[in-house]
C-alpha positions in Angstrom: -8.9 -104.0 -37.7 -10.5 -104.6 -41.3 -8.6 -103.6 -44.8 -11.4 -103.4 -47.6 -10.0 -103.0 -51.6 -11.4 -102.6 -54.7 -13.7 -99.9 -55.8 -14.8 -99.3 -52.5 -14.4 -95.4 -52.2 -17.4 -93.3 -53.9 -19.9 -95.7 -53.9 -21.2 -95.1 -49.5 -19.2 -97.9 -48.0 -18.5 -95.9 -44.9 -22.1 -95.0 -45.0 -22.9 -98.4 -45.7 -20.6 -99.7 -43.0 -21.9 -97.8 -40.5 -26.0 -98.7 -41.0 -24.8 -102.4 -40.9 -22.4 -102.1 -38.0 -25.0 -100.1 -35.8 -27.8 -103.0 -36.8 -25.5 -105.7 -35.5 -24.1 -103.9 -32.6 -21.3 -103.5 -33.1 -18.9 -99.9 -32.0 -15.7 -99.0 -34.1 -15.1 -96.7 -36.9 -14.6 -96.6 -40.5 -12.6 -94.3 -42.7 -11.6 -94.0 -46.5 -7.6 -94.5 -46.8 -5.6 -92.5 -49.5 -4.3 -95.7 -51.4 -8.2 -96.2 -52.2 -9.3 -98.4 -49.4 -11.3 -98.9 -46.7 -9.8 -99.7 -43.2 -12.4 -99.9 -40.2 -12.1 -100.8 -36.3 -15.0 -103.2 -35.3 -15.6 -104.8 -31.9 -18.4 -106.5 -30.6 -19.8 -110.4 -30.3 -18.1 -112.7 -31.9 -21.5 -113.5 -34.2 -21.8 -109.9 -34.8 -18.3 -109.6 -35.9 -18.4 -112.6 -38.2 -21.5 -111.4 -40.1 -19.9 -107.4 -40.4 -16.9 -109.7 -41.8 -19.3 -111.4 -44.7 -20.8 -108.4 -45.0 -17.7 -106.5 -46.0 -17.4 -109.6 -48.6 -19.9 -108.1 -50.7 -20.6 -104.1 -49.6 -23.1 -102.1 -50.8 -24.4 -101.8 -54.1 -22.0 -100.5 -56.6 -19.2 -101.8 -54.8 -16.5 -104.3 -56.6 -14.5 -105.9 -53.2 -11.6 -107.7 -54.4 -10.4 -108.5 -51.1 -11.1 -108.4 -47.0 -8.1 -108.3 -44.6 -8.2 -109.0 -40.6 -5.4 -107.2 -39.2 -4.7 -107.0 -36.1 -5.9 -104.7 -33.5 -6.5 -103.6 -30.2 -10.2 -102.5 -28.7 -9.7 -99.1 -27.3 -12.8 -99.1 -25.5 -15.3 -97.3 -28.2 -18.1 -96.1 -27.9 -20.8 -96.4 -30.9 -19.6 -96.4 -34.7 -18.7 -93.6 -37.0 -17.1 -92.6 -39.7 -13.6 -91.8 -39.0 -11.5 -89.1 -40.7 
């Protein structure tokens, strides 16, 4: 599991997220979180799953991350990627 900050709601992250989570492969979800985050699920290769990582470094234009968390998690066996409510 992935905890995104900074002004990352209102500018398509979970858009954003999913585009480059379904180009590497990857299946989880992503949702907004009320305190302003983003938190996502992502499971795949260990490459794939770096690069999603880096990518959440910078997000989409417009976004400002201050800060990427790893928490942990469990893989539930998904199925694609999606936005989450």
């Amino acid at each position: 599991m992935v905890r995104v900050t900074g002004r990352v709601q209102g500018v398509g992250f979970r858009a954003w997220t999913v585009r480059e989570a379904q180009t590497l492969g990857l299946e989880g979800w992503v949702r907004n979180e009320p305190d302003g985050s983003v938190r996502a699920v992502i499971a795949g290769g260990e490459g794939a799953v770096a690069a999603m990582l880096e990518a959440f470094a910078h997000g989409p234009p417009g976004a400002a991350v201050a800060d990427v968390v790893r928490e942990p998690g469990e893989d539930v066996g998904l199925s694609g990627f999606r936005i989450a409510p």
